[in-house]
C-alpha positions as CSV (number, residue, x, y, z in Angstrom):
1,X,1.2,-11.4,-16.5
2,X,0.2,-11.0,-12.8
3,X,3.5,-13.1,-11.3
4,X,7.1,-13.8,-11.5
5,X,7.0,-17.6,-11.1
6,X,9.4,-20.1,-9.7
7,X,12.9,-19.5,-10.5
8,X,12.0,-17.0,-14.2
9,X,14.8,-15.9,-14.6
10,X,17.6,-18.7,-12.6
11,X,20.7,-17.9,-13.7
12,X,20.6,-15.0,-15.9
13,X,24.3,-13.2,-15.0
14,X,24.0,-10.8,-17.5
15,X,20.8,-9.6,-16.0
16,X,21.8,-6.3,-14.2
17,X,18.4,-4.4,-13.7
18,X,14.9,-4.5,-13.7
19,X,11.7,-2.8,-13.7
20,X,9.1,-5.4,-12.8
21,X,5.3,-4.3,-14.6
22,X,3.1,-2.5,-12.5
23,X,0.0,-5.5,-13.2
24,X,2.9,-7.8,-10.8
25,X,1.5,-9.4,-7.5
26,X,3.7,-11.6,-6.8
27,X,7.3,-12.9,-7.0
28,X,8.3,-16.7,-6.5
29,X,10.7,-18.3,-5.2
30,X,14.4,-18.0,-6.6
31,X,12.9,-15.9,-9.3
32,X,16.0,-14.4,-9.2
33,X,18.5,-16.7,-8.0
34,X,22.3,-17.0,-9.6
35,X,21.4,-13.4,-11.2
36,X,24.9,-12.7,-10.0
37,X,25.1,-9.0,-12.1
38,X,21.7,-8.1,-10.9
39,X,22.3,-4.7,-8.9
40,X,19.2,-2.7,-9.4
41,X,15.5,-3.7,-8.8
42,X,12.4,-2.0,-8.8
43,X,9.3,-3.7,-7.2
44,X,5.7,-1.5,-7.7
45,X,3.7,-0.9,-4.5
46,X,1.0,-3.5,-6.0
47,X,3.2,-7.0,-5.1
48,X,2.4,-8.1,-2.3
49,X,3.6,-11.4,-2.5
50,X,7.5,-12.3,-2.2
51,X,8.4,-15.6,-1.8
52,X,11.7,-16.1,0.2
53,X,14.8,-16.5,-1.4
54,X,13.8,-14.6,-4.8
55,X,17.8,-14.1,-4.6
56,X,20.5,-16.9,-4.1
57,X,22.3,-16.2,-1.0
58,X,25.8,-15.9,-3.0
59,X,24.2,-12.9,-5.1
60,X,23.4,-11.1,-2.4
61,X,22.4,-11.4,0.8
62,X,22.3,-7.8,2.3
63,X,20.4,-6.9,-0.2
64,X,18.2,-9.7,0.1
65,X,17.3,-9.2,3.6
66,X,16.5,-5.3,2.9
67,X,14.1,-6.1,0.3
68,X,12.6,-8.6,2.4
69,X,12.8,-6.2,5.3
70,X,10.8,-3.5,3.0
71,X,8.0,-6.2,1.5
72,X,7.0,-6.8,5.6
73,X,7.0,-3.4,5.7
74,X,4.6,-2.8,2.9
75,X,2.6,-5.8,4.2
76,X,2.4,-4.3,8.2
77,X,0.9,-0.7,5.9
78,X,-1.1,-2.7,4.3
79,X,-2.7,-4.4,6.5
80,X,-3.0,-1.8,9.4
81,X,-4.8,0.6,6.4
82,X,-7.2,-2.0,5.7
83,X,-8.1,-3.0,9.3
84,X,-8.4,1.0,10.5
85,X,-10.4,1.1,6.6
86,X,-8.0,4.1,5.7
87,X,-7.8,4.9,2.3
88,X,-5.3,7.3,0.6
């Protein structure tokens, strides 16, 4: 499994954590949305792909925004790193 797809996991409130694979690029959109209990997430440096809204605005929004914030972070790395061909 390379991706979370299109609303995986809609509406799983008992669904308080999770540790998304390592082999993950991507997340789609909603993929968590109406996880209301979701308060933990952990997202390995190899997605690069978040869709917006992988969280319903009445879950979370704060938080949303901050993961958000941090993927365009990632991305800005990423992509200054390969244009100055800097490897770690």
């Amino acid at each position: 499994m390379t991706s979370i797809g299109r609303g995986t996991f809609y509406g799983c409130s008992s669904l308080t954590s999770i540790e998304i694979p390592a082999k993950v690029t991507s997340i789609g959109f909603g993929a968590f949305e109406s996880c209301t209990s979701l308060t933990s997430i952990n997202i390995p440096d190899g997605v690069t792909i978040i869709d917006d809204n992988i969280f319903s605005l009445d879950y979370s929004y704060s938080f949303q925004q901050r993961i958000l914030r941090i993927t365009r972070i990632i991305q800005i790395i990423i992509d200054f790193t390969d244009f100055f061909q800097i490897r770690w």
